[in-house]
DOLOLO-641557 format. One record per atom (N, C-alpha, C): residue in one letter; z, x, y; atom name. Coordinates in steps of 0.001 Angstrom, whole numbers, plus 500000, padded with zeros to 6 digits. Atoms other than C-alpha are relative to their C-alpha. Example, Ala and Ser with C-alpha at 12.3 -4.5 7.8 and 13.67 -1.06 7.14 Angstrom:
 aa      w      u      v at
  a 500000 500890 498810  N
  a 507800 512300 495500 CA
  a 500000 500900 501200  C
  s 499940 499180 498810  N
  s 507140 513670 498940 CA
  s 500730 499230 501090  C
This chain:
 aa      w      u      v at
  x 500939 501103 500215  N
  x 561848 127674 253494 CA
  x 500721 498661 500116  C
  x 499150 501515 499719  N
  x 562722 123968 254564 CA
  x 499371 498986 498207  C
  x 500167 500781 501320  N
  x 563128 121589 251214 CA
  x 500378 498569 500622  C
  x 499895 501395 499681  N
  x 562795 117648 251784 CA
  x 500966 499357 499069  C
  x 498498 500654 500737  N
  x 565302 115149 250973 CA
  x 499381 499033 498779  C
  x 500768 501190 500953  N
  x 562844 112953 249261 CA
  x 499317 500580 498620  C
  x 500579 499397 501457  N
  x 562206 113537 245153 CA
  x 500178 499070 499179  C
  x 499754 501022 501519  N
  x 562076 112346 242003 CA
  x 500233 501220 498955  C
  x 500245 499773 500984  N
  x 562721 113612 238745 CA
  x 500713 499616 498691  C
  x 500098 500754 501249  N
  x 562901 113012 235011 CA
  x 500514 500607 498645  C
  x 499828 498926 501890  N
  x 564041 114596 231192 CA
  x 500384 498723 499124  C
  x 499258 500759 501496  N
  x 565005 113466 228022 CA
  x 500062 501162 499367  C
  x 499518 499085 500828  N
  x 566564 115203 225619 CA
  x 500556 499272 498741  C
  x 499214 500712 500973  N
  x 567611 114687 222128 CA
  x 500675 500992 498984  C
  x 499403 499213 500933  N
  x 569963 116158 219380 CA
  x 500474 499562 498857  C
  x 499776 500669 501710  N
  x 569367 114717 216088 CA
  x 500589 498872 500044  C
  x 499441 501227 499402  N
  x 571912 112025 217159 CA
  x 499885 498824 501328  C
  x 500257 501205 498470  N
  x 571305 110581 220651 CA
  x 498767 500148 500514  C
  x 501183 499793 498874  N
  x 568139 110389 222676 CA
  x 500924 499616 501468  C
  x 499304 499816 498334  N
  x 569660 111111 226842 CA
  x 498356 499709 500695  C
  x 501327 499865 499223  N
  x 567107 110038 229122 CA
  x 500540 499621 501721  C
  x 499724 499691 498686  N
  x 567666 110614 232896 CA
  x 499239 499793 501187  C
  x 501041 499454 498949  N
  x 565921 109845 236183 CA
  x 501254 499644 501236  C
  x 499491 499761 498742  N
  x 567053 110605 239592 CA
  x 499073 500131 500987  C
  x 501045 500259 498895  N
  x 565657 109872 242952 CA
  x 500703 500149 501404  C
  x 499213 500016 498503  N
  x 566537 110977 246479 CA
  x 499524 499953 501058  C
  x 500437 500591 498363  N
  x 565631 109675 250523 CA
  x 500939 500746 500274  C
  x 498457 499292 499139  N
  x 567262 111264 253045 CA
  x 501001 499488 500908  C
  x 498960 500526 499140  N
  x 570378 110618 254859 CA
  x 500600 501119 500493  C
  x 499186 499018 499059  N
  x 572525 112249 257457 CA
  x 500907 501089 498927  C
  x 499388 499382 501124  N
  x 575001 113441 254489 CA
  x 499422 500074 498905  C
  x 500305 500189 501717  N
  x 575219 113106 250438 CA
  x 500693 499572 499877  C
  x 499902 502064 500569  N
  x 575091 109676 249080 CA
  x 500087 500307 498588  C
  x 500775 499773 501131  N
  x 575463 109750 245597 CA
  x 500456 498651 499490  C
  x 499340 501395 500777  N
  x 575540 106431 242993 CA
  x 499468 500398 498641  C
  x 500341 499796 501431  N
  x 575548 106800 239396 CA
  x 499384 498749 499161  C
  x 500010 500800 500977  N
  x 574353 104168 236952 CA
  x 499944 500492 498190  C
  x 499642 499257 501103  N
  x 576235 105517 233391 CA
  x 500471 498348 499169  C
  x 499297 500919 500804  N
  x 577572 103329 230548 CA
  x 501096 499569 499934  C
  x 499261 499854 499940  N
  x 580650 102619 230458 CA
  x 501052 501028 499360  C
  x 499754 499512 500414  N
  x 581854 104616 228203 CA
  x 499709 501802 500183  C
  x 500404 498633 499583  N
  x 580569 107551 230098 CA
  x 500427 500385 501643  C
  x 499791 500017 498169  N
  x 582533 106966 233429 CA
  x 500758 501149 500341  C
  x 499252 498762 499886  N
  x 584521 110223 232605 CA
  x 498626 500867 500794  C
  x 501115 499092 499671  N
  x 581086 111875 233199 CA
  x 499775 499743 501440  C
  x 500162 500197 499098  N
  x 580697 110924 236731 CA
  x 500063 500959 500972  C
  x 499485 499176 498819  N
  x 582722 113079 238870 CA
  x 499040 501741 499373  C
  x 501231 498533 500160  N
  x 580888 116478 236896 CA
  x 498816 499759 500113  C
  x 501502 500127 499909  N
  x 577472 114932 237139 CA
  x 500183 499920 501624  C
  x 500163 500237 498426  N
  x 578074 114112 241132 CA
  x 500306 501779 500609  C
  x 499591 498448 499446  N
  x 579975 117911 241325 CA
  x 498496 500820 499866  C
  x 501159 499343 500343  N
  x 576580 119050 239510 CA
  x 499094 499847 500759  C
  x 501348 500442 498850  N
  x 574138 117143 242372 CA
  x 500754 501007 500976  C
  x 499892 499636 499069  N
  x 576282 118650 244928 CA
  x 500307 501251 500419  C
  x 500431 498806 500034  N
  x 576181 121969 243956 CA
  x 498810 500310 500574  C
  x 501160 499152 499461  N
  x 572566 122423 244458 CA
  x 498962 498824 500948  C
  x 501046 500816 499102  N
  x 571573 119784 247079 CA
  x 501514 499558 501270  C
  x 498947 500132 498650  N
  x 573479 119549 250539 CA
  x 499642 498375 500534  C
  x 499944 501595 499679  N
  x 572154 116038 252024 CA
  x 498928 499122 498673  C
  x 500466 501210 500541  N
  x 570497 112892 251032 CA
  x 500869 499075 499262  C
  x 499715 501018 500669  N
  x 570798 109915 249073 CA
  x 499383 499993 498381  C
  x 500297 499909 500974  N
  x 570763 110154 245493 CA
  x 500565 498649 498915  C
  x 500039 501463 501085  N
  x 570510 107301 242471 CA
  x 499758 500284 498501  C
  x 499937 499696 501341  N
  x 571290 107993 238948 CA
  x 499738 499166 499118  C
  x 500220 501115 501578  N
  x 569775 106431 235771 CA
  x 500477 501154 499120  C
  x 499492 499331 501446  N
  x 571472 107259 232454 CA
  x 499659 498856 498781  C
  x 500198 500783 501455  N
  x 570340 105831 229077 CA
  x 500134 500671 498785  C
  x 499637 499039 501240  N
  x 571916 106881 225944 CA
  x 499563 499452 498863  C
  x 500522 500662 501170  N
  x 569968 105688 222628 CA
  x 500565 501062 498955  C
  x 499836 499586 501551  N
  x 570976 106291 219264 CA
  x 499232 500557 498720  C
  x 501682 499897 500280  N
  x 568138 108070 217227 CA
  x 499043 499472 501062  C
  x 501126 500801 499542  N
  x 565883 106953 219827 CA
  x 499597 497957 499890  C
  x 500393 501122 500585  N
  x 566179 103361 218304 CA
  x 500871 498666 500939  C
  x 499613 501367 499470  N
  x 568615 101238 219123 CA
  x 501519 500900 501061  C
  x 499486 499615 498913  N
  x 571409 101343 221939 CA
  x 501471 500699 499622  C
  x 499144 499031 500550  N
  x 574267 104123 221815 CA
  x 501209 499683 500742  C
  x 499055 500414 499302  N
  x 576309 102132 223997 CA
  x 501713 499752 499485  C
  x 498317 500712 500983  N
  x 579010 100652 221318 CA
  x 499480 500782 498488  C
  x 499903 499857 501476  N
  x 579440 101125 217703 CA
  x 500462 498978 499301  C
  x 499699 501061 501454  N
  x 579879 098495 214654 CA
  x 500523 500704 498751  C
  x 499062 499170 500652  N
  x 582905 099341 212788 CA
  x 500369 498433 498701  C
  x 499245 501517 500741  N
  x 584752 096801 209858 CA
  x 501169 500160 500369  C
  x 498232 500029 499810  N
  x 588405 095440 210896 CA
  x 500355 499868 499154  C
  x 499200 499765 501487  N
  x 589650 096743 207601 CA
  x 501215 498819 499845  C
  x 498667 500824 500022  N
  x 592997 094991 208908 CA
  x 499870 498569 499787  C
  x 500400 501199 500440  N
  x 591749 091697 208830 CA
  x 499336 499229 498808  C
  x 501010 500359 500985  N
  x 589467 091751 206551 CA
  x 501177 500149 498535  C
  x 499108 499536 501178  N
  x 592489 093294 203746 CA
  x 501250 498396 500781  C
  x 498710 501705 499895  N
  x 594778 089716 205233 CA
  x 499300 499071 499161  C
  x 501077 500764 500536  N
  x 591566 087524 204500 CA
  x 500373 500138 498439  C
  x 500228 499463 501474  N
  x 591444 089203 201077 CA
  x 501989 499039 498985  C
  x 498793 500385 500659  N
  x 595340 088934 200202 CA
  x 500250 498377 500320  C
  x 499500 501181 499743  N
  x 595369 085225 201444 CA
  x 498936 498921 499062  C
  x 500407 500171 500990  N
  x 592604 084562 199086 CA
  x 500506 499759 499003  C
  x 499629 499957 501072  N
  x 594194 086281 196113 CA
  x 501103 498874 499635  C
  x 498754 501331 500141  N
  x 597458 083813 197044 CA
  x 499825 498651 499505  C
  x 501133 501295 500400  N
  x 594836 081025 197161 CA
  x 500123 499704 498349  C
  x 500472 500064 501250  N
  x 593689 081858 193647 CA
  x 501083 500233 499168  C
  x 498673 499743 501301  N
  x 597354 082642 191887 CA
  x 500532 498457 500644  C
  x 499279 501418 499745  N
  x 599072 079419 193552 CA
  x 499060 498777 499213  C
  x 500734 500974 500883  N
  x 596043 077350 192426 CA
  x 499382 499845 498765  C
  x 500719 499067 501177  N
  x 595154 079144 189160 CA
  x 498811 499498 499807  C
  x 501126 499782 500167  N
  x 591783 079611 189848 CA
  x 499677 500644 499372  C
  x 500371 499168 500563  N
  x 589275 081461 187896 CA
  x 499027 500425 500939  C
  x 501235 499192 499048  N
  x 586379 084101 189549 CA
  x 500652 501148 500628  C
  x 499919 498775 499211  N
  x 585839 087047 191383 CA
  x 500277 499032 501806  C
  x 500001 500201 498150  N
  x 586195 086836 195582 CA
  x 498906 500521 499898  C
  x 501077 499348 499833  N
  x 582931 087422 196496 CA
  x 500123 500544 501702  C
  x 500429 499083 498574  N
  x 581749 089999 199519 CA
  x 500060 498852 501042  C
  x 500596 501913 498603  N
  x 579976 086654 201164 CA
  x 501131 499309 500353  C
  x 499018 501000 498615  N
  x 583064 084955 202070 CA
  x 500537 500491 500642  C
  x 498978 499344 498604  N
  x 584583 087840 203573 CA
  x 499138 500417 501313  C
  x 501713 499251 498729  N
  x 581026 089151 205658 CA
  x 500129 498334 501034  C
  x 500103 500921 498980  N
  x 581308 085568 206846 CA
  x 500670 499616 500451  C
  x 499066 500358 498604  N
  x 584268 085204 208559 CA
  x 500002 500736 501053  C
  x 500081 499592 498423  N
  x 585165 085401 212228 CA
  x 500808 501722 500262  C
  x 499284 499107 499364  N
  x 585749 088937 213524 CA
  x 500439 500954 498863  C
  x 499691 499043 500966  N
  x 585506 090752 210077 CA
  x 498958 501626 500242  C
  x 501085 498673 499273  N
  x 582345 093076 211648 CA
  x 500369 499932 501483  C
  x 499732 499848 498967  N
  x 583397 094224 214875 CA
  x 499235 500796 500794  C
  x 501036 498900 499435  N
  x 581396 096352 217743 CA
  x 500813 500766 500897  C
  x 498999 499817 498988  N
  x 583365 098658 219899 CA
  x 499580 501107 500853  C
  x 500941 498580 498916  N
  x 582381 100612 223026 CA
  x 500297 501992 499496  C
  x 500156 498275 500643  N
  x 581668 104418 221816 CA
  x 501149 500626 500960  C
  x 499136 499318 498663  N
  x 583963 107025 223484 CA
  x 499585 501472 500069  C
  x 500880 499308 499840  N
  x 582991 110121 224722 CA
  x 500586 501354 499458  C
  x 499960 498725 500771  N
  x 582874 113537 222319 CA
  x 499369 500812 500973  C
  x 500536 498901 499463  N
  x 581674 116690 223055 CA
  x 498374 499964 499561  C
  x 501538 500373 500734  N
  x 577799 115654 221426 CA
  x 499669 499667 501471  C
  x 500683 501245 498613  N
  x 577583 112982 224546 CA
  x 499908 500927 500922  C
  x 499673 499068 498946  N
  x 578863 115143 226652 CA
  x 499022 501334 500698  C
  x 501150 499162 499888  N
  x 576386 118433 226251 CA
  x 498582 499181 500222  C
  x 501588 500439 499601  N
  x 573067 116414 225993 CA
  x 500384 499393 500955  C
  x 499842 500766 498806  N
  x 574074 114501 228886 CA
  x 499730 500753 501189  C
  x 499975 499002 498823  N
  x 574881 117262 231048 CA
  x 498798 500939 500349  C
  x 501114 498658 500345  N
  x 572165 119430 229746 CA
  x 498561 498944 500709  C
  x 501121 501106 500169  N
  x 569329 116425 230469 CA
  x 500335 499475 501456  C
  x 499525 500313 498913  N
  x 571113 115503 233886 CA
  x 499405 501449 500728  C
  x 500695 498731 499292  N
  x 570534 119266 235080 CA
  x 498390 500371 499852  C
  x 501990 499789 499252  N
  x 566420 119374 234266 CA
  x 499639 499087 500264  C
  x 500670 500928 499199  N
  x 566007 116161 235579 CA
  x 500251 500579 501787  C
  x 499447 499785 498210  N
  x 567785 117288 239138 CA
  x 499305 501685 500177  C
  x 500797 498986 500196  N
  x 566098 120419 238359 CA
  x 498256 499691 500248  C
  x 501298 500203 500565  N
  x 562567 118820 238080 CA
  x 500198 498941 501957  C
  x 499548 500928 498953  N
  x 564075 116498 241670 CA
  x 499794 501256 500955  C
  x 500047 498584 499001  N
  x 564391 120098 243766 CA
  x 499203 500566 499910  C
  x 501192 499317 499785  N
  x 561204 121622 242732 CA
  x 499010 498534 501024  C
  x 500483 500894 498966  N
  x 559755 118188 244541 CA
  x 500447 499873 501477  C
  x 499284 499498 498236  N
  x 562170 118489 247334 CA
  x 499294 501026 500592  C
  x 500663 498615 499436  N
  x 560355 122086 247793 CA
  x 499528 499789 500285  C
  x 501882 500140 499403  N
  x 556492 121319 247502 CA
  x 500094 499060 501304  C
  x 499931 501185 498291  N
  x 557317 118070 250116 CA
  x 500709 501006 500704  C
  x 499512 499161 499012  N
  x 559683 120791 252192 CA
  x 498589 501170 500242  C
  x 500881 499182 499782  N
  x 556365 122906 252017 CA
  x 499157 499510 500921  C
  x 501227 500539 499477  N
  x 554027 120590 253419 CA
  x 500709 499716 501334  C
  x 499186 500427 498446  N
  x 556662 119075 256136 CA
  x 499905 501676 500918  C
  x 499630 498225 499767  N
  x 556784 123402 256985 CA
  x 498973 499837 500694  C
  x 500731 499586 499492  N
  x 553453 123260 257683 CA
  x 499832 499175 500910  C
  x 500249 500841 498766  N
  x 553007 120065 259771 CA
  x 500810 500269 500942  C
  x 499139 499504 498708  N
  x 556156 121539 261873 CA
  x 499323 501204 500607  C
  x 500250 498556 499562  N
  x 554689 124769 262058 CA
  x 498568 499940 501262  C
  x 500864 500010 499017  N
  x 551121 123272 263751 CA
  x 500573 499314 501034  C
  x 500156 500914 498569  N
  x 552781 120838 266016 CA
  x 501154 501190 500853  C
  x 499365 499376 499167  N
  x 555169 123684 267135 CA
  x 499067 500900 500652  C
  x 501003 499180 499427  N
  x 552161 125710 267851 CA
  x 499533 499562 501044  C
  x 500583 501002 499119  N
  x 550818 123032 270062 CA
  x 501291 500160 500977  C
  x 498877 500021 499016  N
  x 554134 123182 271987 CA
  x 499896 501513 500525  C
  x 500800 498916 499151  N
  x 553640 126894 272502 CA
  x 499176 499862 500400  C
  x 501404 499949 499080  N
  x 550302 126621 273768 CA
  x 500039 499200 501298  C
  x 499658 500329 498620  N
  x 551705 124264 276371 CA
  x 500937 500265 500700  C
  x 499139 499244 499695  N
  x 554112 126056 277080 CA
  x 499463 501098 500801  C
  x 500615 499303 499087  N
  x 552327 128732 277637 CA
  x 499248 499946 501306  C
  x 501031 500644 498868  N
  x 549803 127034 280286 CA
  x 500941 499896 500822  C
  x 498873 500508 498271  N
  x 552919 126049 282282 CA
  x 500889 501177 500391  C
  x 499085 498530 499374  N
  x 554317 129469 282236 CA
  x 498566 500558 500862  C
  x 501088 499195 498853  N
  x 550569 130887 283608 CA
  x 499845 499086 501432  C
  x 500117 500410 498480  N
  x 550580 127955 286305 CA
  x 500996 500283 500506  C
  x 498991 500038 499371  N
  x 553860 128366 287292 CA
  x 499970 500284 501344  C
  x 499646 499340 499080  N
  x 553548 131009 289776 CA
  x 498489 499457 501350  C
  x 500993 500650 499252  N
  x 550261 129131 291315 CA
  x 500014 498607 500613  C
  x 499841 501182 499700  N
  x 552112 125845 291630 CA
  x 500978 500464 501130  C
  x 499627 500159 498819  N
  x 554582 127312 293861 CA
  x 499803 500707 501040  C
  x 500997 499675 498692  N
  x 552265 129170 296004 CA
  x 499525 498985 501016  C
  x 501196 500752 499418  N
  x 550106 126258 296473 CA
  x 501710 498701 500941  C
  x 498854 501155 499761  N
  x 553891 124265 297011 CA
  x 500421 500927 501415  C
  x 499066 499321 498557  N
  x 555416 126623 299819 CA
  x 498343 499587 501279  C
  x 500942 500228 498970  N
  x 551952 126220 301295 CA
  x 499517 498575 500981  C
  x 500008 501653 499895  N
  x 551819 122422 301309 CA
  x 501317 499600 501310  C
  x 498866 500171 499292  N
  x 555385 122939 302499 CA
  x 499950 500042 501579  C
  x 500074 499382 498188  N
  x 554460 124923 305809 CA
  x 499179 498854 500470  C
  x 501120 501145 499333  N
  x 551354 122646 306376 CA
  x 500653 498938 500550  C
  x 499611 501865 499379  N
  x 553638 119453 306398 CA
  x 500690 500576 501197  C
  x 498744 499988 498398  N
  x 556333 121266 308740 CA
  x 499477 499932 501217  C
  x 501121 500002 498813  N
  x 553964 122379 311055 CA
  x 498923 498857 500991  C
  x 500131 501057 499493  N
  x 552752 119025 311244 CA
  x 500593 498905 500668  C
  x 498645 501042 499283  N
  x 555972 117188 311939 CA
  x 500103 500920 500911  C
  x 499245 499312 498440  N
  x 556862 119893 314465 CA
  x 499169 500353 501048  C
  x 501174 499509 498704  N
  x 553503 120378 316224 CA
  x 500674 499764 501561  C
  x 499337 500138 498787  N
  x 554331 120937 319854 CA
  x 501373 500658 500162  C
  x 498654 499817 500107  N
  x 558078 122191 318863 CA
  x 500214 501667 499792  C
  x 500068 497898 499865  N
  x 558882 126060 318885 CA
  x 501140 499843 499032  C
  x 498934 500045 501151  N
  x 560710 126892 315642 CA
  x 500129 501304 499704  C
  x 499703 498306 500609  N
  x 562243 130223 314106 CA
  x 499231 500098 499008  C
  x 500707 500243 501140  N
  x 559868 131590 312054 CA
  x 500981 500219 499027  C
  x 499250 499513 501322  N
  x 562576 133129 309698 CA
  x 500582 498540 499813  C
  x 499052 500913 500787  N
  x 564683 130021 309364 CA
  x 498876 499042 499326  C
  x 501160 500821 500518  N
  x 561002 127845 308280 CA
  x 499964 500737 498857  C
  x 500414 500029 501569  N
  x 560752 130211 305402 CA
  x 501021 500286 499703  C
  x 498633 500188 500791  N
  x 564418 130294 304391 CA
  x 500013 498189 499611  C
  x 499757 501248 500248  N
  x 564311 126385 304519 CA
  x 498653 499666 498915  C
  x 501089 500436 501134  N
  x 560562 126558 302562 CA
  x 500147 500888 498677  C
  x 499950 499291 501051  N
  x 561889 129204 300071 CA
  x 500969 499055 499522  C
  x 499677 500434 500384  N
  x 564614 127044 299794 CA
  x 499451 498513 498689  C
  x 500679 501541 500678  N
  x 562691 123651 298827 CA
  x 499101 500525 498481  C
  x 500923 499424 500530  N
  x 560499 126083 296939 CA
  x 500448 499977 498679  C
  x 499090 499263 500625  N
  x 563200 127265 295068 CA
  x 500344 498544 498941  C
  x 499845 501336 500295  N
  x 563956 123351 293860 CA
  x 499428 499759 499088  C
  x 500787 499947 501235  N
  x 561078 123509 291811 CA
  x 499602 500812 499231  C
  x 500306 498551 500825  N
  x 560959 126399 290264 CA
  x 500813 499587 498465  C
  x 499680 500174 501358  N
  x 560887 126187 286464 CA
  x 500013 501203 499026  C
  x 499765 498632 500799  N
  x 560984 129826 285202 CA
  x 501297 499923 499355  C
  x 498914 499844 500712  N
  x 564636 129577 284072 CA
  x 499763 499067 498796  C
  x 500186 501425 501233  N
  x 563839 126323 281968 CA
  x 498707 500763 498865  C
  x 501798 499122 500775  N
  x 560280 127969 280827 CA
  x 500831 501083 498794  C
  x 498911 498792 501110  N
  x 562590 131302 279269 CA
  x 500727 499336 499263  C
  x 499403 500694 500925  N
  x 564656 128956 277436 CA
  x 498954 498941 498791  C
  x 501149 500519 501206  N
  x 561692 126926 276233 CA
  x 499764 501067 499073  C
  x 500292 498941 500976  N
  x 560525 129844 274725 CA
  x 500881 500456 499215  C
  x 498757 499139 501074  N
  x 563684 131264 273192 CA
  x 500148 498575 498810  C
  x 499785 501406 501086  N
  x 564294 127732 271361 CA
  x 498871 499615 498672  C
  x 500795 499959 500696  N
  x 560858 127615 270393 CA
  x 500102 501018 498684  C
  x 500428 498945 500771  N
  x 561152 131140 268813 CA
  x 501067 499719 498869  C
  x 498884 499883 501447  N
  x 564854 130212 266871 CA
  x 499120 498919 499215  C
  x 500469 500837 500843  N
  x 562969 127255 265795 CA
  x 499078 500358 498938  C
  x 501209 499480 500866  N
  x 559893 129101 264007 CA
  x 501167 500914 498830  C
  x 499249 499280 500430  N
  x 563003 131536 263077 CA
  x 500768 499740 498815  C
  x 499123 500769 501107  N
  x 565015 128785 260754 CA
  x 498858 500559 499222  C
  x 500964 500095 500671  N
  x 561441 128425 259025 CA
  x 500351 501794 498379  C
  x 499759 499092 501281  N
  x 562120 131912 256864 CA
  x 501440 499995 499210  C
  x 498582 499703 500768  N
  x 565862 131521 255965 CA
  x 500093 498600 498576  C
  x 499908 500836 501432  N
  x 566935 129472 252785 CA
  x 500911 498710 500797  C
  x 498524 500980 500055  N
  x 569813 126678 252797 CA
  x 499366 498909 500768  C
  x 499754 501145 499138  N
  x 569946 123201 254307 CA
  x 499731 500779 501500  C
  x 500346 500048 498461  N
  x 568329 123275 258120 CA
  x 499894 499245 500598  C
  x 500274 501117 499259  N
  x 567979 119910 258648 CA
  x 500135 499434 501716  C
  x 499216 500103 498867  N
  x 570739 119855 261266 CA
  x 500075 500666 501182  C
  x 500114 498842 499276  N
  x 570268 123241 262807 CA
  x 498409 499639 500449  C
  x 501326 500540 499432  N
  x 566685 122065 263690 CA
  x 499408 498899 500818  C
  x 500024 501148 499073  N
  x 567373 118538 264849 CA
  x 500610 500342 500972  C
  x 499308 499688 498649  N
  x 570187 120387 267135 CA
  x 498895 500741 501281  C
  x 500888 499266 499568  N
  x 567345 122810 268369 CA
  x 498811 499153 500841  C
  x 500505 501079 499486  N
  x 564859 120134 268948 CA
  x 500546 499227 501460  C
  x 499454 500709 499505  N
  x 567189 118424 271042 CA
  x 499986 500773 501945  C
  x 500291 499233 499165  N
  x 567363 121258 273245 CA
  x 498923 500505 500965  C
  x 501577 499980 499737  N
  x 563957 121778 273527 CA
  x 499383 498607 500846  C
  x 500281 501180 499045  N
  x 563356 118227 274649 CA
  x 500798 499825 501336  C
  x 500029 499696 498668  N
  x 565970 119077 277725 CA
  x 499671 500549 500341  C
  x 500643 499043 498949  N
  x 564552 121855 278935 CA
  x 498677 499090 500420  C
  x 501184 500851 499496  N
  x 561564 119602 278851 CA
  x 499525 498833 500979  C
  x 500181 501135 499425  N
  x 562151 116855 280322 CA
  x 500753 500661 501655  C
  x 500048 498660 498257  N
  x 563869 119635 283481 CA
  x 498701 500211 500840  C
  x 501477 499420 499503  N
  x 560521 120862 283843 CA
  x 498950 498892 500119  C
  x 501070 501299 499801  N
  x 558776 117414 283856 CA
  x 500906 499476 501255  C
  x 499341 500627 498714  N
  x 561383 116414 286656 CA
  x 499697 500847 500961  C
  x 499675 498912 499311  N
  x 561495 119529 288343 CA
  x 498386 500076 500752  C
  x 501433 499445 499393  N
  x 557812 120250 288768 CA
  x 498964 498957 500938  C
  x 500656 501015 498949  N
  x 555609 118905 291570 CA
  x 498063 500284 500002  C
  x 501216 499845 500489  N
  x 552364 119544 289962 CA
  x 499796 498954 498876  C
  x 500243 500985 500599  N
  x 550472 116822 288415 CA
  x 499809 500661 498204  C
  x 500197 499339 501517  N
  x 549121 119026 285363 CA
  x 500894 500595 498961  C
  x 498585 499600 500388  N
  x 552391 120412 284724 CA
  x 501007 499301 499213  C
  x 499311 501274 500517  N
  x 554036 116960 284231 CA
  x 499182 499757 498810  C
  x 501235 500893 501469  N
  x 551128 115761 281772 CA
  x 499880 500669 498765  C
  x 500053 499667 501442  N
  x 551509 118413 279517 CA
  x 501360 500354 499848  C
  x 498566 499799 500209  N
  x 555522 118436 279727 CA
  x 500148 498489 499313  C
  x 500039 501147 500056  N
  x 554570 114644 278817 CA
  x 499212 500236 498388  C
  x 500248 499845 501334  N
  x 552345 115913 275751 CA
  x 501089 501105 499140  C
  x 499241 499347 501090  N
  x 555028 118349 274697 CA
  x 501149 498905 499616  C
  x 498909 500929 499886  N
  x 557557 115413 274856 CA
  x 499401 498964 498697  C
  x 500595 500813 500687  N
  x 554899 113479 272657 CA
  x 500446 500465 498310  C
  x 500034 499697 501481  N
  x 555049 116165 269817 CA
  x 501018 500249 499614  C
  x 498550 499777 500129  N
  x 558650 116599 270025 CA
  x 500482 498741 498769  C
  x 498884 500986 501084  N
  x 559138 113280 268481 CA
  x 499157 499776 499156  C
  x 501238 500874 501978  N
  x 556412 113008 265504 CA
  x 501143 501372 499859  C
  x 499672 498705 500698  N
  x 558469 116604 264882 CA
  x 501663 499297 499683  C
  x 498582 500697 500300  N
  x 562121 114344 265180 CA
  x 499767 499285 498880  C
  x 500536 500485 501371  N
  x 560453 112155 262619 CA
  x 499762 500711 498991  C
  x 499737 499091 501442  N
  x 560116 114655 260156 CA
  x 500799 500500 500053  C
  x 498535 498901 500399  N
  x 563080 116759 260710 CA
  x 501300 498861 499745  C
  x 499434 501095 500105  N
  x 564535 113145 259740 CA
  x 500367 500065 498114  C
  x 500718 500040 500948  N
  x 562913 113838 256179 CA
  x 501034 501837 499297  C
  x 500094 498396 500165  N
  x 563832 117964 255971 CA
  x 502184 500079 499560  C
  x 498398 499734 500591  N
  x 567688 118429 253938 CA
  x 500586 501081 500870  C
């Protein structure tokens, strides 16, 4: 089954401590694109979340959101700690204060809460907590991204599958005229010779070695058997699993020379016109196999 490059998907997860919330989104590209957007404090996580996309997705372009909340509430980015160390200088430069000047009183809380740099905030670092819900909440979002890749690889399946049908069917037509175009062509052939040579005494054998030859010029049966075989690997990808993108655009490619052979080659008007509509559906089918991972 062919799976598209283009998805979305979504989770959250929480574990008493963090709310993880995840979305990921992927277009397609020739390879795999990936960009993260993590916290900082989560840049260790990178290279296993990118190993984890590229396990179970061969191309595209992928775009990572990560948001780590704290209870759900507020942001899990940093933490607000006290600089004990400062705050215990403050204190002893006080007490000095108050024995050098023999003061009386307590030190109150309030003058130490209000100096500079006694509450501090400092970027979180990453445990094994962050770590599991992260990973765990990263995999059913990209999980929830590949069942969309499918259903769109389902539908692209089927729009390949009618316009390849349409290519057999003209296909076929130019395999049943074939053998009536170069009847009616060797016949055309003699008519003209016979006309340039009226009056002239000619071998008959060498007139139809030279009109089997010309004959022979346009003959598209070898190209026709290859249409068909290409056609058939092409329907053929359609049941296997894995990434086809490539193996289908190569196929395609093929398919459009033999085609465009048999649109040169042939000296029948009807022949050309529908080597001209298979040429048409070739490329709405390049346009989606643009789309197909």
């Amino acid at each position: 089954m062919l799976n598209s490059m283009t998805g979305y998907g979504r989770s959250e997860q929480h574990n008493g401590l963090f709310a993880c919330k995840v979305e990921i989104r992927s277009v397609n590209n020739r390879f795999i694109e990936i960009n993260t957007r993590l916290p900082k404090f989560l840049a260790a996580l990178e290279l296993p979340i990118k190993k984890l996309i590229k396990s179970r997705c061969a191309r595209g372009s992928f775009d990572l959101f990560l948001n780590l909340e704290n209870n759900g509430e507020s942001s899990a980015n940093s933490e607000v700690k006290p600089n004990l160390r400062m705050a215990s200088q403050y204190f002893e430069a006080f007490k000095q204060i108050k024995e050098e000047l023999g003061l009386s009183g307590d030190i109150p809380i309030d003058a130490l809460l209000d100096l500079k740099d006694i509450i501090k905030t400092e970027p979180l670092t990453l445990d094994a907590s962050h770590e599991s819900i992260i990973l765990e909440t990263v995999e059913q979002a990209l999980s929830a991204l590949i069942e969309m890749r499918r259903e769109e690889g389902e539908n692209l399946q089927t729009d390949l599958a009618e316009r390849l049908q349409g290519i057999r069917q003209l296909a076929g037509s130019i395999k049943e005229r074939q053998p009536v175009v170069l009847e009616e062509y060797r016949k055309r052939l003699q008519d003209k010779i016979k006309t340039l040579t009226e009056g002239i005494e000619l071998d008959p054998t060498r007139l139809a070695q030279e009109t089997a030859l010309l004959a022979d010029r346009c003959d598209i049966s070898e190209e026709i058997t290859r249409l068909e075989s290409h056609l058939e690997q092409f329907s053929d990808l359609f049941q296997k699993g894995g990434p086809l993108g490539r193996k289908l655009e190569f196929i395609t490619q093929e398919i459009n020379r033999e085609t465009n052979t048999i649109g040169s080659k042939s000296v029948d008007y009807q022949v050309s016109q529908q080597a001209i509509e298979i040429k048409s559906l070739l490329e709405k089918i390049r346009e989606q196999l643009q789309n197909i991972e």
